[in-house]
SEMISE-699762 format. One line per field, with one value per residue: residue number from 1; residue in three letters; chain; y negated, x negated, z negated of N, C-alpha, C in turn. Coordinates in steps of 0.1 Angstrom, whole numbers, plus 5000, padded with zeros to 4 digits. Each point is the difference from the previous one (the first is absolute). Layout:
BEGIN
num c(NUM ...)
residu c(ALA ...)
chaine c(A ...)
n_Y c(Y ...)
n_X c(X ...)
n_Z c(Z ...)
ca_Y c(Y ...)
ca_X c(X ...)
ca_Z c(Z ...)
c_Y c(Y ...)
c_X c(X ...)
c_Z c(Z ...)
# end
This chain:
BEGIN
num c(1 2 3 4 5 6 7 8 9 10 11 12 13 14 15 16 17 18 19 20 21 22 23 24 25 26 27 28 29 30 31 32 33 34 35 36 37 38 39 40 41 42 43 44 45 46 47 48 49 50 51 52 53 54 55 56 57 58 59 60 61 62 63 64 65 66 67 68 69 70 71 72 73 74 75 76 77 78 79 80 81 82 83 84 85 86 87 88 89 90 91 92 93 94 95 96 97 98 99 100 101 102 103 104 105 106 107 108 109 110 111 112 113 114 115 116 117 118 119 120 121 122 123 124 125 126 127 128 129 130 131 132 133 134 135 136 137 138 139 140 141 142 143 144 145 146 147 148 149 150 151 152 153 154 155 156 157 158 159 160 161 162 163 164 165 166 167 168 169 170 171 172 173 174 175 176 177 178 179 180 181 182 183 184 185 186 187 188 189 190 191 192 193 194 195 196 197 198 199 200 201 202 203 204 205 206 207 208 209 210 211 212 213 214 215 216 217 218 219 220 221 222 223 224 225 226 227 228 229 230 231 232 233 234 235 236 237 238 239 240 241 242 243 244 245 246 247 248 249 250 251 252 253 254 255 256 257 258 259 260 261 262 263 264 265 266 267 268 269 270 271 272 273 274 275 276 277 278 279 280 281 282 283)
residu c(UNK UNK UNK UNK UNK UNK UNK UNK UNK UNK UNK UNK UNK UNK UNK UNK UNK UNK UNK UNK UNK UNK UNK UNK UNK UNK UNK UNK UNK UNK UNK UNK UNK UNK UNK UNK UNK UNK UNK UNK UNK UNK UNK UNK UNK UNK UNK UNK UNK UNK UNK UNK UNK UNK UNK UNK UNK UNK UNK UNK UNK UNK UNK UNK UNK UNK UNK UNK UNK UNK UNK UNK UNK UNK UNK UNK UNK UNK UNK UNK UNK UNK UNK UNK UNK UNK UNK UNK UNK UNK UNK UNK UNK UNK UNK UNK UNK UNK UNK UNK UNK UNK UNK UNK UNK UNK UNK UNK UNK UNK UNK UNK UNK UNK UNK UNK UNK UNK UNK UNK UNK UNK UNK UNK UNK UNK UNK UNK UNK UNK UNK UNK UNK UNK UNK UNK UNK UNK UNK UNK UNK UNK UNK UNK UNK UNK UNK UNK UNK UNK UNK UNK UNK UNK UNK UNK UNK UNK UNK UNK UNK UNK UNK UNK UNK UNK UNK UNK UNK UNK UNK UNK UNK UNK UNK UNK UNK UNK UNK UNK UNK UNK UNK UNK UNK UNK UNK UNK UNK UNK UNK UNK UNK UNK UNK UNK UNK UNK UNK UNK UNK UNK UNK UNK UNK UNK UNK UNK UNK UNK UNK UNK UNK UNK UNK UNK UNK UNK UNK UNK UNK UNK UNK UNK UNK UNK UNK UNK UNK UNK UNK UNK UNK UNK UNK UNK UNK UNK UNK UNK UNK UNK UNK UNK UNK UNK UNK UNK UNK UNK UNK UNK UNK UNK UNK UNK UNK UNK UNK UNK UNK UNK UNK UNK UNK UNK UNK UNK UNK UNK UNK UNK UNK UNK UNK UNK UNK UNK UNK UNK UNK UNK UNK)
chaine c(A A A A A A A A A A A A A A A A A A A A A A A A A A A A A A A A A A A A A A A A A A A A A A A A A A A A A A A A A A A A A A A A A A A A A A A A A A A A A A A A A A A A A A A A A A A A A A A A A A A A A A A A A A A A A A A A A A A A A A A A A A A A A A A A A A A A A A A A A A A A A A A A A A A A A A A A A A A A A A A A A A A A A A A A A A A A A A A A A A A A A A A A A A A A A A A A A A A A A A A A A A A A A A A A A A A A A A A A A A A A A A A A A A A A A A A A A A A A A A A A A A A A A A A A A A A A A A A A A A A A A A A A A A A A A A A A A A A A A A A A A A A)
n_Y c(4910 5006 5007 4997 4993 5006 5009 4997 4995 4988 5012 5005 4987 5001 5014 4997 4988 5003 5013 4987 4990 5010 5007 4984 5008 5006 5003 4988 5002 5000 4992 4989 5009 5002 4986 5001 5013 4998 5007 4993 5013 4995 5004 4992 4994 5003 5003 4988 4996 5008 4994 4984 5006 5010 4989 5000 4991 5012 5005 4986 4997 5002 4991 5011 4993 5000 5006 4997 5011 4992 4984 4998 5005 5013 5009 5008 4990 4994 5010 4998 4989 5011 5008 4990 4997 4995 4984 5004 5009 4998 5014 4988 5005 5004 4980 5007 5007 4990 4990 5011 5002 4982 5002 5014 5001 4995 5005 5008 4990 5003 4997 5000 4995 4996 5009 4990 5013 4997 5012 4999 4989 5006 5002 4998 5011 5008 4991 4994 5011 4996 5021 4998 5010 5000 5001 5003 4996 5008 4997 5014 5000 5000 5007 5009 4986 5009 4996 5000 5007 5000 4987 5008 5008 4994 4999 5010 5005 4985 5004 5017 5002 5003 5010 4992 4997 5006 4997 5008 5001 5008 4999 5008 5000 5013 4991 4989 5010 5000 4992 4999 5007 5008 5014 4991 5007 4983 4992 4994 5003 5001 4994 4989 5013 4999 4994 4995 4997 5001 4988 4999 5006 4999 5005 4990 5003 5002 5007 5004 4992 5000 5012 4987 4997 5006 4994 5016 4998 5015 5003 5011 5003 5012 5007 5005 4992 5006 5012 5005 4991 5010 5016 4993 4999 5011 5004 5004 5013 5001 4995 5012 4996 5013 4992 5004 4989 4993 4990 5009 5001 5006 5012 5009 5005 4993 5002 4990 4997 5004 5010 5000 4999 5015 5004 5011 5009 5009 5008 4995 4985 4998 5002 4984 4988 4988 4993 4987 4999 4989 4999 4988 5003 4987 5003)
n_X c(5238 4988 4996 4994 5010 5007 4991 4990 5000 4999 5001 5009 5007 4997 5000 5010 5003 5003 5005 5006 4998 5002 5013 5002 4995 4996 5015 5004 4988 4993 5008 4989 4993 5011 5000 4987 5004 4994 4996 5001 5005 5005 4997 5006 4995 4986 5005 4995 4989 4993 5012 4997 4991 5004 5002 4989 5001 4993 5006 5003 4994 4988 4994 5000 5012 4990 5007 4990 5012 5005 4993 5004 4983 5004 4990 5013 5007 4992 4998 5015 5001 4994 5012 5001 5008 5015 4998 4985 5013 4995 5006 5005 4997 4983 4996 4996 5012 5008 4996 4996 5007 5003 4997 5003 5008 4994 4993 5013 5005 5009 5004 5000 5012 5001 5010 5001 5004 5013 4994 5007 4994 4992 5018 5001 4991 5001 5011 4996 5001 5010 4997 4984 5002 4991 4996 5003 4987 5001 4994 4997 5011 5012 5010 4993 4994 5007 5008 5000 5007 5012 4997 4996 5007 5009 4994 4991 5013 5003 4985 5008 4990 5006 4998 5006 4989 5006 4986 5002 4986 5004 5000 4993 5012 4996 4991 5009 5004 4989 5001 4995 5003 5003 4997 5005 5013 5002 5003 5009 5001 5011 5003 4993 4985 5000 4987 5004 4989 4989 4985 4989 5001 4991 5000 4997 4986 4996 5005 4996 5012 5002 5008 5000 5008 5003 5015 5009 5007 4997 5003 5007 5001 5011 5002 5010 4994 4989 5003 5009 4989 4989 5006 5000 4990 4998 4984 4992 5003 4987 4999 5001 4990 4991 4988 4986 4997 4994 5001 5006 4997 5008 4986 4996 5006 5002 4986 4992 5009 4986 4999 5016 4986 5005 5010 4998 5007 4993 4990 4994 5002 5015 5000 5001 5008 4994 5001 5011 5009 5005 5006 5006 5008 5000 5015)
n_Z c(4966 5005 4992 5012 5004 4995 5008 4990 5010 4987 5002 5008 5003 4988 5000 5011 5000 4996 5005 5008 4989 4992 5007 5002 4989 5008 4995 5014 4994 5012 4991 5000 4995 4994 4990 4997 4993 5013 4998 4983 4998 4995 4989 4993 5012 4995 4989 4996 5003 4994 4992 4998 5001 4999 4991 5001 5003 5012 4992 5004 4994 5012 4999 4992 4997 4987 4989 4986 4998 4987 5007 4987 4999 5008 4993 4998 4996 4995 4997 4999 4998 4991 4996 5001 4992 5005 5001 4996 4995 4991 4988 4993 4990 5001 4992 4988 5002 5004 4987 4992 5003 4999 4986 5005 5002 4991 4991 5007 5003 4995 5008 4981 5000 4983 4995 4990 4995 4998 5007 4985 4999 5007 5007 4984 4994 5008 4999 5006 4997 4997 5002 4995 4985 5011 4989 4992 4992 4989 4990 4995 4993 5008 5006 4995 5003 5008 4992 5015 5010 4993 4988 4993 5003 4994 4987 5001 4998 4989 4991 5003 5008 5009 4997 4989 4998 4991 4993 4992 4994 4991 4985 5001 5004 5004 5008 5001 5002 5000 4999 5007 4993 5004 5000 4991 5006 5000 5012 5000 5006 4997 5012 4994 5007 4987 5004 4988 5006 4993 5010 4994 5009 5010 5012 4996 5005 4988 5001 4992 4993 5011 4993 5004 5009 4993 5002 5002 5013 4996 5016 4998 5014 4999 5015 4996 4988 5002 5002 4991 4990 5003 4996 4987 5002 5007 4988 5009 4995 5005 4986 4994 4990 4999 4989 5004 5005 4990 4998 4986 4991 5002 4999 4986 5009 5012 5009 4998 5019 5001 5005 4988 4998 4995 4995 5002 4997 4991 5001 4991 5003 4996 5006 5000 5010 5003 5017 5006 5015 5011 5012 5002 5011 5002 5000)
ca_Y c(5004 5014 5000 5001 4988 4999 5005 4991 5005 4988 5006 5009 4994 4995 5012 4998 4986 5006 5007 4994 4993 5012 5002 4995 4993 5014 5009 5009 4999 4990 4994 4994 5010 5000 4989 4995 5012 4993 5013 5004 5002 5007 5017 4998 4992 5013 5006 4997 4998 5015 5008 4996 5001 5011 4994 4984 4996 5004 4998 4991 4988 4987 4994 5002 4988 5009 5003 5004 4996 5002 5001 4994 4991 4998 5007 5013 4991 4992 5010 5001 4984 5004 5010 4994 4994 4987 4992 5009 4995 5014 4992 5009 4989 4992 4995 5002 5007 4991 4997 5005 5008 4991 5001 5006 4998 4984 5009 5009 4993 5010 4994 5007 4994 5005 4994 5004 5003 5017 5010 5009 4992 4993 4993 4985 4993 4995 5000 4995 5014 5010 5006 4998 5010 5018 5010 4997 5007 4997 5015 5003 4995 4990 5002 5002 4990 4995 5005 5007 4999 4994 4987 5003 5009 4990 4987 5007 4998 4992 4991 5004 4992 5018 5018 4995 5015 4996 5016 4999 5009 4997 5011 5011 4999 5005 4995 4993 5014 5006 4988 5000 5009 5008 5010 5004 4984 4990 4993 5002 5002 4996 4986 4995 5001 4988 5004 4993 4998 4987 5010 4991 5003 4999 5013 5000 5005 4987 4992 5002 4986 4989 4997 4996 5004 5012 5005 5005 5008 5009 5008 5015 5002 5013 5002 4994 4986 4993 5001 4996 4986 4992 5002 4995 4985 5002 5008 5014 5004 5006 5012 5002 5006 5002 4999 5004 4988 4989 4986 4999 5008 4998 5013 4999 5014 4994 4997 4989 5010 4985 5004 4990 4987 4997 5012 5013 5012 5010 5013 5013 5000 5005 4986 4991 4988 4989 4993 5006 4997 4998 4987 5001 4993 4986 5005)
ca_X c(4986 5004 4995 4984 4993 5002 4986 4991 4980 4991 4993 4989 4995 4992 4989 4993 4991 4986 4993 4998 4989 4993 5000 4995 4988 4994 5009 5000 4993 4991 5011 4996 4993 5013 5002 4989 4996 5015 5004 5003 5013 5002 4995 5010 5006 4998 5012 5015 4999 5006 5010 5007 4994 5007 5011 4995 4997 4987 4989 4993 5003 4999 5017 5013 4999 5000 5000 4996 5005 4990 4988 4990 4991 5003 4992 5010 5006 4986 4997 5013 4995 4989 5004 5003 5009 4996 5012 5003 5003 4998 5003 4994 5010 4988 4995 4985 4991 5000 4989 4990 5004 4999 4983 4992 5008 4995 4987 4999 5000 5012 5010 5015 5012 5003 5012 5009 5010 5001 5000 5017 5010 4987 5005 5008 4986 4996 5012 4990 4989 5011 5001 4992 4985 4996 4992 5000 4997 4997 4993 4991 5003 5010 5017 5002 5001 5012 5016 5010 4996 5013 4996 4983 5005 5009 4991 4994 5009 4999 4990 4994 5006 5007 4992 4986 4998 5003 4994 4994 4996 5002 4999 5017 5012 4994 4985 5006 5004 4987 5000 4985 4994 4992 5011 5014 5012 5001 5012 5014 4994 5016 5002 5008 4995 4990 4989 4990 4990 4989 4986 4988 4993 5004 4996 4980 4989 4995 5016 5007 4999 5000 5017 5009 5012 5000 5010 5001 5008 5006 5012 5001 5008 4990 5000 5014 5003 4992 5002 5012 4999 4993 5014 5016 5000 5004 4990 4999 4989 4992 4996 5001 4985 4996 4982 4991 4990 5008 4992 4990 4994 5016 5006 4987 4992 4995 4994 4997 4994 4991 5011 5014 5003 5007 5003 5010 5003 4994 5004 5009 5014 5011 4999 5011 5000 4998 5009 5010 4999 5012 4997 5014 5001 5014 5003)
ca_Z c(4999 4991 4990 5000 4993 4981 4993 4998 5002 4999 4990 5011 4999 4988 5002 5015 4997 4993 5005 5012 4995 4998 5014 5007 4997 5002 5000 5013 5003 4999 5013 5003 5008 5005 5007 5013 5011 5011 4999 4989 5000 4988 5002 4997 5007 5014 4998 5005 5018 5007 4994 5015 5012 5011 5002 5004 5014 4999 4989 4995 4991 5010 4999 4989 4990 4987 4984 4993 4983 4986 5005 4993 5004 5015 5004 5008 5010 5010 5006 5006 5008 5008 5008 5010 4998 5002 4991 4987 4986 4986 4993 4986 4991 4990 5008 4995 5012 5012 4998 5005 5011 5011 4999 5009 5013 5002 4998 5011 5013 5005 4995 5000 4989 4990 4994 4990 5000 4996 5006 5002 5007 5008 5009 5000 5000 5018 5009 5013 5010 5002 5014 5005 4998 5006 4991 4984 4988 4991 4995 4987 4984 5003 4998 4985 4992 5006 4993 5008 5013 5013 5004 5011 5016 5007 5009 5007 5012 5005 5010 5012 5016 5009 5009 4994 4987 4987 4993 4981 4994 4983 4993 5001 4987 4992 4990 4992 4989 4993 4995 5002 4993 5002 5006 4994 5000 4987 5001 5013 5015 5009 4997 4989 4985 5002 4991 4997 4987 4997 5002 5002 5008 5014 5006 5008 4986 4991 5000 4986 4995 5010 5005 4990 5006 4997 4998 5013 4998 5016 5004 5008 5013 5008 5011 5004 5001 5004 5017 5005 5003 5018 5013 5000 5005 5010 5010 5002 4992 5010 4997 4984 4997 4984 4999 4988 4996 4994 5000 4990 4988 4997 4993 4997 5004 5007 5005 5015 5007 5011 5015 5003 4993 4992 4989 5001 4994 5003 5012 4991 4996 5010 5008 5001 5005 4991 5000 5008 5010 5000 5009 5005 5011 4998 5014)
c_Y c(5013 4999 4998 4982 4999 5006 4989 5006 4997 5010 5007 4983 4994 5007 5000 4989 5009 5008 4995 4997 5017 5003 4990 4994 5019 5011 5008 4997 4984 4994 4995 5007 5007 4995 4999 5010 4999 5024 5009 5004 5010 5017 5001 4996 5016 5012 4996 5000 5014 5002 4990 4995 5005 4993 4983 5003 5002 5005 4993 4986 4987 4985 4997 4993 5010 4991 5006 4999 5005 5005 4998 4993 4994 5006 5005 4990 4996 5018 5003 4991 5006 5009 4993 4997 4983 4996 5009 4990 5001 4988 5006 4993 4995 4995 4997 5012 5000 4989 5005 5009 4992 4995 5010 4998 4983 5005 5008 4988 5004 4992 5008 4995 5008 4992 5009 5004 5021 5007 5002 4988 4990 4995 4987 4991 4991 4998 4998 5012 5008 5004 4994 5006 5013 5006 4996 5014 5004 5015 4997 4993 4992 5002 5001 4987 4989 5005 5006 4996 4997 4989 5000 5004 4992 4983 5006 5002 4990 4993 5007 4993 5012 5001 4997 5019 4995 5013 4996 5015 4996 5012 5012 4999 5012 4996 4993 5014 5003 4984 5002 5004 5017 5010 5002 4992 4998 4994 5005 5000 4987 4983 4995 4997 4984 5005 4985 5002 4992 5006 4984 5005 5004 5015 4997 5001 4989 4984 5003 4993 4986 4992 4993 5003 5016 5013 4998 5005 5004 5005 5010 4993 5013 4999 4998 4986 4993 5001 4993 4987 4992 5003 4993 4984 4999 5001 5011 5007 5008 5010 4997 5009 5002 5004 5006 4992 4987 4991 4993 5015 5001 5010 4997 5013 4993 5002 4993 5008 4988 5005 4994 4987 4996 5008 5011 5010 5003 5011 5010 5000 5005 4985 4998 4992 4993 4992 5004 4987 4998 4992 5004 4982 4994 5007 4985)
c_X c(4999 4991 4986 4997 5007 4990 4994 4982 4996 4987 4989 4991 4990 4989 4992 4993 4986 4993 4993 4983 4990 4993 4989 4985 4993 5005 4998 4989 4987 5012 4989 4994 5011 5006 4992 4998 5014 5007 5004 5013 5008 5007 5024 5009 4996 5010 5017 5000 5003 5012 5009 4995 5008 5017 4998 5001 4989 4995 4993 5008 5001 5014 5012 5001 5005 5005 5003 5002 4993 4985 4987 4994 4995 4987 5005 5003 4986 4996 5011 4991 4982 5002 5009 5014 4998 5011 5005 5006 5001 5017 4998 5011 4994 4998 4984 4994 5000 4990 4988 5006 4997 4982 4994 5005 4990 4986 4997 5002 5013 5016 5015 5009 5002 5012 5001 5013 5003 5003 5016 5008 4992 5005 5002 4986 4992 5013 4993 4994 5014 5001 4987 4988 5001 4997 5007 4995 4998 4992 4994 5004 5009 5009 5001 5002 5014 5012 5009 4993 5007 4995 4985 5002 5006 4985 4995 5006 5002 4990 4991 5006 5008 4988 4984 5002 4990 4993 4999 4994 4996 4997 5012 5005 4996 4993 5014 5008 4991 4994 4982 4995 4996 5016 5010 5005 5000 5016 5008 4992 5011 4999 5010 4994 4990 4988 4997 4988 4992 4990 4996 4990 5010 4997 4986 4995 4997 5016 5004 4994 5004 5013 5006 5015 5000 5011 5003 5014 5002 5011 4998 5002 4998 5006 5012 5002 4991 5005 5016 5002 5000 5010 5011 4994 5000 4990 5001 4985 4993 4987 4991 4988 5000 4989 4999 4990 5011 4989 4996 5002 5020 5000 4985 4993 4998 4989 4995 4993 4993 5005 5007 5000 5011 5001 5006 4999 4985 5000 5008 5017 5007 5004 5015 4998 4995 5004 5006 4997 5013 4998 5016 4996 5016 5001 5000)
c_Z c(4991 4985 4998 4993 4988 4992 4996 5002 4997 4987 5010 5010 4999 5000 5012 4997 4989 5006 5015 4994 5002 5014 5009 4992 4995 4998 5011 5007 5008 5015 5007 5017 5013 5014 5015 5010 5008 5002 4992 5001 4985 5003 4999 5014 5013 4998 5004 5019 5002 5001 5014 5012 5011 5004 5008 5020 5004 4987 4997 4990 5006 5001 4992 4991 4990 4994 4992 4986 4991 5005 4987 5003 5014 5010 5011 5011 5010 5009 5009 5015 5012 5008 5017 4996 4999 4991 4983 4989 4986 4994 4984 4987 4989 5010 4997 5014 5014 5004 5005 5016 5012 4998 5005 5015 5007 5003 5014 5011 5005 4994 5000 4994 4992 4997 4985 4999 4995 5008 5005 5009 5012 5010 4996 4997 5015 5007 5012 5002 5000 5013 5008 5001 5012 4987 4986 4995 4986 4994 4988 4988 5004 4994 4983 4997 5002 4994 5008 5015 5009 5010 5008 5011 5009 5006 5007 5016 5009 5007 5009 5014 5003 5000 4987 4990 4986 4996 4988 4997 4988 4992 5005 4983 4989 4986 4990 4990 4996 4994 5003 4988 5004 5007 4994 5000 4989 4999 5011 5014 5008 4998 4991 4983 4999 4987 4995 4988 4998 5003 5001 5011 5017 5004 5006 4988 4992 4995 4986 4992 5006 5003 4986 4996 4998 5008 5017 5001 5018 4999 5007 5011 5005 5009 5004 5001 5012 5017 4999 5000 5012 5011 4997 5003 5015 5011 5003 4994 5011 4995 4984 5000 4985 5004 4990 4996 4993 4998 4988 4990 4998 4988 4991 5004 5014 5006 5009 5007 5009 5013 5004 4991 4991 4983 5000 4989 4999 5008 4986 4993 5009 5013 5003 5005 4991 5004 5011 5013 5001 5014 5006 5008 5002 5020 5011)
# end
């Protein structure tokens, strides 16, 4: 086994179980409202459909047995499920946010299986979907929370069906050398680096104070690791994106744009990726 399970997450954890409670009671908003609008599609999930769309059958979702790593609360995932995917799966490794994740998914009329479990090893987590997903996704605040990628690439391999395609859009590696603080590199950019710190607060509004669980710890992945992961498991990479919209506040110079529903540069900075695209297809 390689070194991803001698890490101990029981800190990052601990934080997620907190921030789930945050998240699922107004953080992300009126789930409720959510829930009932049968056309609600998160501003986070219409980004990601762009990015694999052009890789899907027809362009369409229609049919495709999904899943959906480090789904949290499962917003992303129930909108995956409205986009016409069928037999959807989230998985996660809080079960405070699975909870609420199978309490909206119950709320929408929509039936999706949640499994507990860690992203880096999600083959041994579902042995029974081994080689069965058309689609695996993941996006917006993932990989960072993951110690290495070998073991993520490789499940991932394993629980695509042939010809399935595998997208992730994430922070670009960047934002993790500028440590979301502002235009100057702070830390290592190169995998390997690890950030830990302490925040009583989540990335939604009104969240400071709420985090008991204080203590974090990320990992770099830049671009070498991340592609040579997915080619040495034995996908094929189809195609590599760098945005200018990101899915929350990552910098404090930031702007919410109501257009992309999302955050970008100002017109007066120097402009950079915020996040990145990746979709590689199991031959």
């Amino acid at each position: 086994m390689n070194h991803h399970t001698k890490i101990d997450l029981t800190d990052n954890l601990n934080n997620w179980n907190d921030r789930a409670v945050v998240h699922a009671n107004g953080g992300y908003g009126d789930l409720a409202a959510f829930a009932s609008n049968k056309q609600a599609i998160t501003a986070t999930v219409k980004r990601d459909l762009a990015v694999i769309r052009p890789f899907l059958p027809d362009q369409k979702l229609t049919g495709q047995h999904l899943l959906h790593l480090q789904c949290h609360i499962g917003d992303d995932t129930l909108s995956w499920a409205r986009l016409g995917a069928s037999d959807v799966y989230g998985l996660d490794f809080s079960p405070v946010a699975l909870t609420a994740a199978r309490k909206l998914a119950t709320a929408a009329q929509i039936p999706i299986t949640y499994v507990e479990g860690d992203a880096g090893l999600a083959a041994q987590a579902m042995p029974e979907q081994l080689a069965q997903f058309n689609a695996i996704v993941t996006s917006a605040g993932t990989i960072t929370w993951l110690p290495e990628l070998k073991s993520w690439a490789e499940s991932i391999a394993q629980l695509l069906a042939p010809g399935g395609v595998f997208m992730i859009r994430d922070n670009h590696p960047l934002l993790f050398a500028l440590e979301n603080a502002g235009l100057e590199i702070k830390q290592d950019y190169f995998s390997g680096t690890e950030d830990t710190y302490e925040s009583d607060s989540s990335y939604t509004s009104n969240s400071a104070g709420k985090i008991n669980h204080q203590v974090n710890h990320n990992w770099a992945h830049d671009f070498q690791e991340i592609i040579n992961s997915l080619i040495g498991a034995g996908l094929t990479i189809k195609n590599v994106g760098e945005h200018r919209i990101t899915d929350w506040q990552a910098l404090p110079s930031l702007i919410y744009s109501k257009d992309h529903e999302g955050w970008e540069l100002p017109a007066t900075s120097p402009q950079f990726p915020l996040t990145f695209s990746v979709v590689a297809q199991k031959p």
